[in-house]
N, C-alpha and C positions, 0 to 999 in steps of 0.2 A: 744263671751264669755257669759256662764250661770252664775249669781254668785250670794249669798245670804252672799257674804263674806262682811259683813258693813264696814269693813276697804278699800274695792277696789270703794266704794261708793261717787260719788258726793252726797252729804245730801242736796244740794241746791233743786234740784228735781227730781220728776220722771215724765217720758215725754210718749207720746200715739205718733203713728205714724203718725201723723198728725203735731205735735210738730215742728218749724222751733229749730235745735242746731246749734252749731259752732262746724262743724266736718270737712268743707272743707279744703284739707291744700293744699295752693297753692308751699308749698313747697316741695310737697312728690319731685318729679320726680322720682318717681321710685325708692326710698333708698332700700327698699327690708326688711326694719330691721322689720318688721312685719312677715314676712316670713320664718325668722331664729329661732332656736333654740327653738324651738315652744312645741315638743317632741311629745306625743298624745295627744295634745288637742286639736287640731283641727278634734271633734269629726263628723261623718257622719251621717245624721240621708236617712231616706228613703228616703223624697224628694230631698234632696243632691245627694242621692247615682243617682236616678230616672235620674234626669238631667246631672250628670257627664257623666254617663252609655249612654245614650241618645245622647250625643254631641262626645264622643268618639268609638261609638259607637262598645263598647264590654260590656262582662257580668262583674259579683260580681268574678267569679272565674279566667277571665283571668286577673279581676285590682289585683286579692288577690298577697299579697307578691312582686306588680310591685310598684303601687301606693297606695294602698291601706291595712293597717295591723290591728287586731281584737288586743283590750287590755280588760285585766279583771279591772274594776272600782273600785273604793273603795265600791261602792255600793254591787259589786259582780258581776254585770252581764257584760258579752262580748260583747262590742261594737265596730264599725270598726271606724276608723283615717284616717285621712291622713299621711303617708310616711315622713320621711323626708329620706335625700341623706345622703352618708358619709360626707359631708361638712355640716351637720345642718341645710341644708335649705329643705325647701320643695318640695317635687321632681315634683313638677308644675313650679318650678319658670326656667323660659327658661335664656338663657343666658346672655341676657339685662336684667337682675332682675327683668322683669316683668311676670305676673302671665300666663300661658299659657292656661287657662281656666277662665279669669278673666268673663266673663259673664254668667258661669258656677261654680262660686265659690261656696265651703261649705257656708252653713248662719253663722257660725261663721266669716270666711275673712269679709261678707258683713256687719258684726256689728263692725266690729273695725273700732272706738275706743270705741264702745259700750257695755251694757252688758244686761242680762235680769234681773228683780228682782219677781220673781214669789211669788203670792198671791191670795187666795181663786179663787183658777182656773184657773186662768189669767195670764198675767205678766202685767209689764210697763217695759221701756228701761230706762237707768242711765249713764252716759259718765264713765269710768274708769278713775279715776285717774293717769295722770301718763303713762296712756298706749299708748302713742303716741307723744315725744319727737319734732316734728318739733313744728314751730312755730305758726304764728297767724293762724288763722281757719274762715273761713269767716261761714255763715249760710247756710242751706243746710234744707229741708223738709225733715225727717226720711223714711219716705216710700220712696223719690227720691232717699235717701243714698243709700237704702237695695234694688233697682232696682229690685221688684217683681210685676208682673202685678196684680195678684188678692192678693192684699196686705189683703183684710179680712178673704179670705179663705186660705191663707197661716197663718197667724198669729193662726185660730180656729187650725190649723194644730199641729205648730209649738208649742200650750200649749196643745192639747192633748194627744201629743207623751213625752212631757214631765212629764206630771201627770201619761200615763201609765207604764213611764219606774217606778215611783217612787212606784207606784202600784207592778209592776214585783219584785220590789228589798224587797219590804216585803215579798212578796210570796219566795221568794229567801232564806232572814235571818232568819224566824221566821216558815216556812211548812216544805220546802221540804229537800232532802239530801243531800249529794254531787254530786252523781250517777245520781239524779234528775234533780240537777242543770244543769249538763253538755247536757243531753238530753232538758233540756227545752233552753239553751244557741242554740244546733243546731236547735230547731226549728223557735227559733224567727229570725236566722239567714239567716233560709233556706224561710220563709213567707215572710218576709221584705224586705231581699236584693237579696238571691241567685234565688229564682223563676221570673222571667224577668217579667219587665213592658210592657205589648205586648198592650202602647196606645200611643197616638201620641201629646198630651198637656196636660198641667198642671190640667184644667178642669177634664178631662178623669183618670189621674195620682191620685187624691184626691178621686173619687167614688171609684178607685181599690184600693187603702189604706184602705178608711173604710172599704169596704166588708171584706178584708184581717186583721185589726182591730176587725171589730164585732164575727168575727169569732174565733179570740184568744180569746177575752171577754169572749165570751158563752163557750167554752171548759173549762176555765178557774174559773164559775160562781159560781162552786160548792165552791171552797177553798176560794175564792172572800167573800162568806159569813160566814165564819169562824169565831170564837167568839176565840181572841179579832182581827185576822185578818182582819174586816169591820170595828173596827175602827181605828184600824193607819190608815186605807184608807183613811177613814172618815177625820183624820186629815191633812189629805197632802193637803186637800183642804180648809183649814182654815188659 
């Protein structure tokens, strides 16, 4: 969960990945109530998509409309999801209610019952209130929760994809037109997810993002400097 929603907020603290919490619940066995009724928020980003695509191995087109659905955000821009099934669950969850790609999960699944609270470029992680019903929770090291081997270079990841969507979503409400919109929607769609990742780890998977990255950037560089479009930018990172 992304959220800057202060009411979904522990205010006790906010924690770096390194941080030992009380997220282990000896009582899941597998309830599944995490998995249900979720709707699209279990949003996808590239590295998600990378590693699904990668363990299942098919493309962005044969998951589109299987596993995998595009929703228009309140920000504007088109981003893919996770599925759910006509029973509201999520069409990962196999018959034992357990996750059928659970070491392939979105980074959303791996933050629950987590969330991010993003600030001047960064984040830190925050427990959600609330968002997880069993009982006592023994402690757990955050990076051991979120099971990512290059926990640093996923994290630079994980806030620069974030700062760029909120980048996009200016460019979105305040430049371009509708007609625009939908053209700049199939490109970020067609860059990120639908052009295949033709590498073989996560190392490899990060260099072909940026290229893929710097390369919207500079297309993008002119409107980027836009007066007053540089500075909402400006502000998204305050």
């Amino acid at each position: 969960m992304n959220s800057n929603n202060k009411n979904d907020i522990n205010r006790n603290r906010f924690y770096s990945c390194n941080d030992m919490v009380r997220l282990s619940c000896k009582e899941c066995a597998g309830c599944g109530q995490c998995c249900e009724n979720m709707g699209d928020t279990v949003k996808i980003d590239p590295y998600d998509f990378f590693i699904i695509s990668s363990f299942l191995r098919k493309s962005f087109d044969e998951l589109f409309d299987k596993k995998i659905q595009v929703h228009r955000e309140d920000n504007g821009l088109i981003l893919p999801h996770v599925m759910q099934s006509e029973k509201d669950k999520c069409v990962f969850m196999d018959m034992n209610r357990r996750c059928s790609i659970h070491k392939y999960r979105p980074g959303i699944c791996r933050l629950f019952p987590l969330g991010r609270n993003y600030e001047r470029g960064t984040f830190s992680y925050f427990i959600v209130d609330g968002a997880c019903t069993k009982g006592y929770k023994s402690k757990v090291k955050i990076s051991q929760w979120l099971g990512i081997e290059n926990i640093t270079q996923y994290e630079k990841f994980v806030s620069d994809w974030h700062y760029f969507i909120k980048e996009i979503a200016i460019i979105y409400n305040y430049v371009l037109n509708s007609g625009s919109n939908t053209d700049l929607d199939l490109y970020l769609l067609k860059v990120f997810y639908r052009m295949p990742y033709n590498v073989y780890n996560e190392n490899d998977f990060y260099e072909e993002f940026y290229r893929r990255l710097n390369h919207v950037n500079q297309s993008l560089e002119s409107i980027k400097k836009m007066d007053p479009i540089k500075d909402m930018i400006d502000e998204c990172y305050m």
